[in-house]
C-alpha positions as CSV (number, residue, x, y, z in Angstrom):
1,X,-18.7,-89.2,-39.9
2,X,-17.7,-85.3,-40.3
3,X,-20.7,-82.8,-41.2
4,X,-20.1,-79.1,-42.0
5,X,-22.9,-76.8,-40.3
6,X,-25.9,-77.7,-42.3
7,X,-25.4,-81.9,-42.1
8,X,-23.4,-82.0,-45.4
9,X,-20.8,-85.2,-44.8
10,X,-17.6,-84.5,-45.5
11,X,-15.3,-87.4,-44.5
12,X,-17.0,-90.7,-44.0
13,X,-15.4,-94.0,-42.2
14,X,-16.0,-96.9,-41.6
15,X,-14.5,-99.4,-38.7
16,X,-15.1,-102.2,-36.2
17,X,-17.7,-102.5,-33.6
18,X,-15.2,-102.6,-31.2
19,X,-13.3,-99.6,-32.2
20,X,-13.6,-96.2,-29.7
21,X,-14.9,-93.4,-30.8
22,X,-11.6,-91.2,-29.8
23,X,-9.5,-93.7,-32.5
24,X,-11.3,-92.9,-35.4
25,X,-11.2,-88.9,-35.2
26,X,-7.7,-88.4,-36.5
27,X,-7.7,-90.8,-40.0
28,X,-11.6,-88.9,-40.5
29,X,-10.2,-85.3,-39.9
30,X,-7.6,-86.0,-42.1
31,X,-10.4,-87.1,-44.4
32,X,-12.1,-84.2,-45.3
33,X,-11.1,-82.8,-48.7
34,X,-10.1,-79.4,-49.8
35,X,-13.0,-77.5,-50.3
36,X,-13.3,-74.8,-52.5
37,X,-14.5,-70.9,-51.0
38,X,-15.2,-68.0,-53.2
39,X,-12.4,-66.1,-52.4
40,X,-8.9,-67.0,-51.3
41,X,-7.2,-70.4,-51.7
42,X,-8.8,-73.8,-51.2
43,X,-9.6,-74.6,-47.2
44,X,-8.0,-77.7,-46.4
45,X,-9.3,-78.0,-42.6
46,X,-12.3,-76.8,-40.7
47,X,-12.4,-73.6,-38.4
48,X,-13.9,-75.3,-35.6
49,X,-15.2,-78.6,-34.3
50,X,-17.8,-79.5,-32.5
51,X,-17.4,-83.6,-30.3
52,X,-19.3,-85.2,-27.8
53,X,-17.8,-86.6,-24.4
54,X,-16.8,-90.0,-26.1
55,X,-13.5,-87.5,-27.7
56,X,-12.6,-85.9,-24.5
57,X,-9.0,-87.3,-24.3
58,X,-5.9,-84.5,-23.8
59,X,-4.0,-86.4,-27.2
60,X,-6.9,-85.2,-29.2
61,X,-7.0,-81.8,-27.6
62,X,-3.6,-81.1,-28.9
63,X,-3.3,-82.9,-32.2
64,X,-6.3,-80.5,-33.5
65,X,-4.2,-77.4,-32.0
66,X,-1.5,-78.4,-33.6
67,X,-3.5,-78.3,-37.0
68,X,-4.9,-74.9,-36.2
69,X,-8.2,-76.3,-35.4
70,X,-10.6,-75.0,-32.8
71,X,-12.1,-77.3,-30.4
72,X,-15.3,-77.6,-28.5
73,X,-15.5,-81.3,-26.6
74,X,-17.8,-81.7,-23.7
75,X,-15.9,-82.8,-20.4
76,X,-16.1,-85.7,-18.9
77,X,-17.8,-84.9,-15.6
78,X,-17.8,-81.2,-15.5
79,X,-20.1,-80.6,-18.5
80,X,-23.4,-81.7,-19.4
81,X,-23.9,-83.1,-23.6
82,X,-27.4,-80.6,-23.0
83,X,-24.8,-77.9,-24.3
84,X,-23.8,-79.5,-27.8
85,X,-27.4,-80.3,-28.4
86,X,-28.1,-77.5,-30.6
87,X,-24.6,-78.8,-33.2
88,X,-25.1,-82.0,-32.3
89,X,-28.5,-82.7,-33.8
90,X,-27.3,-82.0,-37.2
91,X,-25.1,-85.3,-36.7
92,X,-28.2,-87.0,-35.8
93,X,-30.0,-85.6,-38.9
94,X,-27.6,-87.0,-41.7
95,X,-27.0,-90.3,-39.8
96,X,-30.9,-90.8,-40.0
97,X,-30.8,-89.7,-43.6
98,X,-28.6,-92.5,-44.3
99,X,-30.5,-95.1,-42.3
100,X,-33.5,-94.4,-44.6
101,X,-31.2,-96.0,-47.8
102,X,-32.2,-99.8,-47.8
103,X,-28.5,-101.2,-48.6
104,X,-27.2,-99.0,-45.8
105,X,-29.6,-99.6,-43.0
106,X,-28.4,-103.0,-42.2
107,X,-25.7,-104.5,-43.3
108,X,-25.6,-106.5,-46.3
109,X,-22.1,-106.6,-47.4
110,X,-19.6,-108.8,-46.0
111,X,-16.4,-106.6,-47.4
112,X,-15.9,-103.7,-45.7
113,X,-14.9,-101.7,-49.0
114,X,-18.1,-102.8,-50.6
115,X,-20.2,-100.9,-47.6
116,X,-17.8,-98.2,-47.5
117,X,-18.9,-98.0,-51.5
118,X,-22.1,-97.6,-50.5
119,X,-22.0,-95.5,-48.0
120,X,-19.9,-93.0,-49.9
121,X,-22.8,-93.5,-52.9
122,X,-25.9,-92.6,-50.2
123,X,-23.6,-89.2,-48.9
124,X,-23.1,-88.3,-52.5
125,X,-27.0,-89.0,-52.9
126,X,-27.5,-86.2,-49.8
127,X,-25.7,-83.9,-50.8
128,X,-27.1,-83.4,-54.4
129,X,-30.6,-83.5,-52.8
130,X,-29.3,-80.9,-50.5
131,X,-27.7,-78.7,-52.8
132,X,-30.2,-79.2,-55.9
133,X,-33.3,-77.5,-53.4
């Protein structure tokens, strides 16, 4: 899952337990739709990004400056997650936000597009209560 700032999802995936972390970034970057601003054209990727140590792989690195997108990923053994903590918990946040939806917080579906249905319905769910307050 990709958040903007304030926990909003913005591309949502789905995949196999036994799928890294570092294989699912590209396909959910690519993800996120064009979102509309008040001025100028449509943005069709974020400024900046904000991983954990789990995406701290030099392919990555480069495929998001090739896009134009600013990284910040936590080293593996040279810097401590304590640092991300204050972007990170917004993760966190919406993740628990979508565990409180019944269908969502274990898995009912056997098909994969099914839960991915729902999934997509409980995001759409947070982001009208965020936006309607």
């Amino acid at each position: 899952m990709i958040t903007e700032r304030t926990g909003l999802p913005l591309s949502v995936g789905i995949s196999g337990a036994n799928l890294h972390d570092s294989q699912a970034l590209e396909p959910l970057v690519r993800g996120i739709p064009p979102i509309r601003s008040r001025r100028g054209p449509r943005r069709r990727r974020p400024a900046k990004l904000h991983a954990d140590k789990g995406y701290d792989y030099d392919h990555l690195r480069r495929w998001l400056r090739k896009r134009g997108i600013r990284h910040r990923i936590a080293r593996k053994g040279i810097e401590s997650s304590t640092r991300l903590g204050r972007h990170r918990w917004t993760i966190e946040r919406t993740m628990s936000w979508l565990g409180g939806c019944r269908r969502l917080h274990r898995r009912y579906e056997r098909k994969a597009e099914h839960f991915l249905a729902f999934t997509a319905i409980a995001c759409s769910l947070i982001c009208y209560r965020r936006l309607a307050k």
